[in-house]
C-alpha positions as MATLAB code, in Angstrom:
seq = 'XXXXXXXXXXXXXXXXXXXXXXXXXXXXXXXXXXXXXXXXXXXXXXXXXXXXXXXXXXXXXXXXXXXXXXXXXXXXXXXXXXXXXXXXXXXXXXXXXXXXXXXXXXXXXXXXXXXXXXXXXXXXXXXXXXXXXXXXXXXXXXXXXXXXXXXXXXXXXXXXXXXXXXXXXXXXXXXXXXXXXXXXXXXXXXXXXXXXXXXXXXXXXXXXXXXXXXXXXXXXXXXXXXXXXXXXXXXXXXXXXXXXXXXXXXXXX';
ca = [
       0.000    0.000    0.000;
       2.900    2.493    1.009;
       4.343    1.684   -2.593;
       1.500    1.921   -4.722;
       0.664    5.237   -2.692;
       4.339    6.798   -2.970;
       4.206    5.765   -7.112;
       0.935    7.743   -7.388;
       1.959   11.077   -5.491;
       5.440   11.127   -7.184;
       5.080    9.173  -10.538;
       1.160    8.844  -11.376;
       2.205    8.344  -15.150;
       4.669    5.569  -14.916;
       3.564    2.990  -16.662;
       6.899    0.978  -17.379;
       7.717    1.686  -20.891;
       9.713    5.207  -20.419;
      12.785    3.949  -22.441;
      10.492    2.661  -25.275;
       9.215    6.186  -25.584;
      12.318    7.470  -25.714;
      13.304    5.551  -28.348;
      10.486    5.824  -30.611;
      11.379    9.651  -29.999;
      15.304    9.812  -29.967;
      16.002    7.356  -33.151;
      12.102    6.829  -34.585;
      11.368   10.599  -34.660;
       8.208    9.854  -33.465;
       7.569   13.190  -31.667;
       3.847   12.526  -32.306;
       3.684   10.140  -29.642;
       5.867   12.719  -27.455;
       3.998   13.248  -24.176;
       6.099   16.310  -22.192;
       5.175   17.388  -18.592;
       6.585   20.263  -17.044;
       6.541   22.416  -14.056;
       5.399   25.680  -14.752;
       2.112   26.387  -12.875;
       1.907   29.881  -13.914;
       3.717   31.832  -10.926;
       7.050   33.849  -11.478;
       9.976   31.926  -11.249;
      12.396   33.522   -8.859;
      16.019   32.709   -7.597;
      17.120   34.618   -4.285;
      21.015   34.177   -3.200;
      20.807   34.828    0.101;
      24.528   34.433    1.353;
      26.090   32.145    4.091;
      22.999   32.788    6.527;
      25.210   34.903    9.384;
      23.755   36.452   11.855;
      23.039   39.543   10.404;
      21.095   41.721    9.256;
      20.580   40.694    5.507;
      19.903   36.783    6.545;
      17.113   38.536    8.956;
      15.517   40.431    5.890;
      16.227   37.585    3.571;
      14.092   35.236    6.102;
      11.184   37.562    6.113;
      11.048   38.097    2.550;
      11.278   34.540    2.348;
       7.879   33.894    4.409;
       5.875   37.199    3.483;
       6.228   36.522   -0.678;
       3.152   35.447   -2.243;
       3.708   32.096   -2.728;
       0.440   31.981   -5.011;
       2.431   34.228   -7.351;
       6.144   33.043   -6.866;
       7.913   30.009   -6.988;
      10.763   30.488   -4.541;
      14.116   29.233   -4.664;
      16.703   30.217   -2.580;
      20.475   29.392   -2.737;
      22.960   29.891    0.041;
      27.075   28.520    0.334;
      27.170   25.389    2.160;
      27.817   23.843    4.413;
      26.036   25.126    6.672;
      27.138   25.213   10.507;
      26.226   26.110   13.502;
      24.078   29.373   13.713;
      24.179   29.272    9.462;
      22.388   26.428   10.350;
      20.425   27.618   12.314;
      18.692   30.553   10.164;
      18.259   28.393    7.128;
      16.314   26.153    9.186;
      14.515   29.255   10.430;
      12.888   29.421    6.247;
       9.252   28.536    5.534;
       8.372   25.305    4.422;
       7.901   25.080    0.321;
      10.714   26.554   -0.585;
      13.378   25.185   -2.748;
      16.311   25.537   -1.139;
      19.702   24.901   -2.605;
      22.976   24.804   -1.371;
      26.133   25.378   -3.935;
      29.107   23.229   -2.918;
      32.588   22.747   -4.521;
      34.082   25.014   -6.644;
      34.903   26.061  -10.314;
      34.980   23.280  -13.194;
      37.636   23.096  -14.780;
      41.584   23.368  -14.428;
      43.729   25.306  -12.034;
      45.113   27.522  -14.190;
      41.601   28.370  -16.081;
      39.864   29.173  -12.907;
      43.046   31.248  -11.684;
      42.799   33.207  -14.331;
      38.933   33.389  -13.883;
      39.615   34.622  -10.354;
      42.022   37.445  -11.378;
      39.808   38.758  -13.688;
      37.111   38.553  -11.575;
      38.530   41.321   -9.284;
      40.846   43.114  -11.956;
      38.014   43.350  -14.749;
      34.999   41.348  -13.649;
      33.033   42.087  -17.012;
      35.859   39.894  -18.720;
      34.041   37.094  -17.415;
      30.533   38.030  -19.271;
      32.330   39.523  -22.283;
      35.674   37.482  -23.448;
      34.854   34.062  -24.597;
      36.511   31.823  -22.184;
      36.091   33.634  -19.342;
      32.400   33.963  -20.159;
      32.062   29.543  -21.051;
      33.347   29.107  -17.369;
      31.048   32.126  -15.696;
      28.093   29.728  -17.707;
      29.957   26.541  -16.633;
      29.321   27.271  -13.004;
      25.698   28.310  -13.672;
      25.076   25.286  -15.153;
      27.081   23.398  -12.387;
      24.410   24.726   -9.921;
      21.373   25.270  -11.685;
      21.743   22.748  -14.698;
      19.202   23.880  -16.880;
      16.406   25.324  -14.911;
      15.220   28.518  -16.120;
      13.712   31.691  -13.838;
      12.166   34.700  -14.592;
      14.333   37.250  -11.801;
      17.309   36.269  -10.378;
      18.381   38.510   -7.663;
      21.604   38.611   -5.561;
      20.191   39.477   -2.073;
      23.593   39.673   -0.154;
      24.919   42.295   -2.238;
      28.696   42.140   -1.531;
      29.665   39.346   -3.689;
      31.186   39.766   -7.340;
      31.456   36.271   -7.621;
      27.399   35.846   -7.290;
      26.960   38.651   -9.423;
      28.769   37.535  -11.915;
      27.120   33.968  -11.999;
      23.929   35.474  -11.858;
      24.528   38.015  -14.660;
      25.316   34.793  -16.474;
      21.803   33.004  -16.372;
      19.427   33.167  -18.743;
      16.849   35.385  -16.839;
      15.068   38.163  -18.048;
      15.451   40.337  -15.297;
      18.532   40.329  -12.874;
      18.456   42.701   -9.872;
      21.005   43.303   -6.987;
      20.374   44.546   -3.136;
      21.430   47.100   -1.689;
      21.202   46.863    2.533;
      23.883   49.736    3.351;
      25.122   52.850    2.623;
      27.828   50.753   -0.362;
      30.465   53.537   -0.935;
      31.150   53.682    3.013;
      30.947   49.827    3.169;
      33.590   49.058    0.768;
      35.783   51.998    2.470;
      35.304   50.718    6.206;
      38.015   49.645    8.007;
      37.578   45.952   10.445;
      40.452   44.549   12.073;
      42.658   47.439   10.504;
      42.124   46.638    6.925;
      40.024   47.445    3.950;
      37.733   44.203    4.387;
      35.215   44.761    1.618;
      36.954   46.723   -1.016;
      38.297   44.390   -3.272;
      35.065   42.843   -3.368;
      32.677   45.749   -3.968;
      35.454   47.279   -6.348;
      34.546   44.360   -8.266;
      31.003   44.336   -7.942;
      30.483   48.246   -8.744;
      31.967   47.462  -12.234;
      29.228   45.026  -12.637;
      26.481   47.159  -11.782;
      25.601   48.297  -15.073;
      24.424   45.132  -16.426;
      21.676   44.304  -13.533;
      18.555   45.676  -14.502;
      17.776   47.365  -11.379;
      20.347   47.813   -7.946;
      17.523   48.260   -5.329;
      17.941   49.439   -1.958;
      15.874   48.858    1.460;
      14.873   52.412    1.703;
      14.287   55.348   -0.809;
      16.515   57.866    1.300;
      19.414   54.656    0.827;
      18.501   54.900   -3.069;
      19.007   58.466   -3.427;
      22.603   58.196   -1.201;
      24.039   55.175   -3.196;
      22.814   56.941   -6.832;
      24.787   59.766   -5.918;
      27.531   58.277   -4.071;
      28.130   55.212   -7.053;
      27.187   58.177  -10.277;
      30.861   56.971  -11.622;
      29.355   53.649  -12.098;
      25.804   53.773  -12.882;
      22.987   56.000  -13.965;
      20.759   57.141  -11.099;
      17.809   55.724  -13.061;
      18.732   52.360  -12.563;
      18.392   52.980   -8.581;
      15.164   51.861   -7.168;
      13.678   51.113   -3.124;
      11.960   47.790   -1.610;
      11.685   48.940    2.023;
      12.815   45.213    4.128;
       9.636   43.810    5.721;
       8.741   43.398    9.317;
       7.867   40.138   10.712;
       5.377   41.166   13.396;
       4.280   37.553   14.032;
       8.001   36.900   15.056;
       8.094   39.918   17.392;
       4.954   39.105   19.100;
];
């Protein structure tokens, strides 16, 4: 009974001859006889990275978005670096059930010296990897390592201090690619911690990417207006726009 019950939740159309369907496809061309499911429903399609769940501010407002989204009109996945320890753990436990939740683990395909060079450029000319050939196969390589083929209709790069996620997200095949803004970004990647520069190699990097997101959006409108003045070497003020970060009231109470 538990069989025949799991086989019609997960696999109601099984019927035993898969392969033979294949084959009359594959080397018959029998495409007639093609029957293709899918899982679009009819809701957007969005990807969230939502960084190594710290403790922090951004995994707090990344939570909360995560449980007040419509899930009527989104299909949610979210992606974080794993593994995942200890209070990491923690907070990703802390999102809603019906999610898809990913975690990316092990690094670059490819040889040593390819992803070196990948790496350099990443911080010396990050749009290298998007615009020269084969920086831009392994920028798609690792896209593909992650997401294989699945397609979404917004991608958006939540954390908002990585060039590396910015540039892998820049290299999917979604129509509209967005980045967060939580802080005041020209004074973050000047602040000083533990006596040295710790974020400006890394926002360097991810300023020069800017211009190819379709919108950089910030938690407040007074945070929009700083960062389109303060970032005007970079990119157009019109490409600045405000999401003001939810409040989970339930959670307070």
């Amino acid at each position: 009974d538990r069989w025949r019950t799991t086989v019609q939740r997960f696999a109601p159309d099984e019927d035993g001859k898969a392969t033979a369907r294949v084959v009359d496809v594959v080397f018959r061309g029998h495409s007639d006889e093609a029957r293709v499911f899918t899982r679009q429903d009819g809701r957007k399609r969005v990807l969230i990275y939502a960084s190594a769940m710290h403790a922090n501010g951004i995994t707090t407002s990344a939570i909360t978005l995560a449980r007040l989204l419509d899930r009527t009109r989104y299909n949610l996945t979210f992606v974080h670096i794993a593994p995942l320890k200890g209070v990491g753990r923690t907070n990703a436990d802390r999102l809603p059930d019906g999610l898809r939740i990913l975690e990316r683990v092990g690094g670059l395909p490819g040889s040593t010296k390819r992803n070196s060079a990948w790496r350099k450029a990443l911080y010396d000319d990050p749009n290298k990897l998007l615009d020269e050939p084969a920086l831009a196969a392994i920028t798609r390589d690792e896209w593909t390592r992650m997401f294989g083929h699945s397609t979404f209709d917004s991608v958006i790069d939540f954390q908002g201090y990585s060039p590396f996620w910015g540039a892998v997200l820049l290299a999917s095949p979604a129509k509209r690619k967005l980045v967060w803004q939580h802080n005041d970004m020209w004074l973050e990647r000047e602040k000083v911690v533990g006596g040295a520069l710790r974020h400006f190699d890394s926002l360097n990097a991810l300023f020069k990417l800017y211009p190819r997101f379709d919108r950089i959006v910030a938690v407040s409108e007074s945070l929009a207006r700083v960062n389109s003045t303060n970032l005007a070497d970079y990119v157009p003020a019109a490409a600045f726009a405000s999401v003001p970060n939810a409040i989970d009231f339930h959670r307070i109470r």
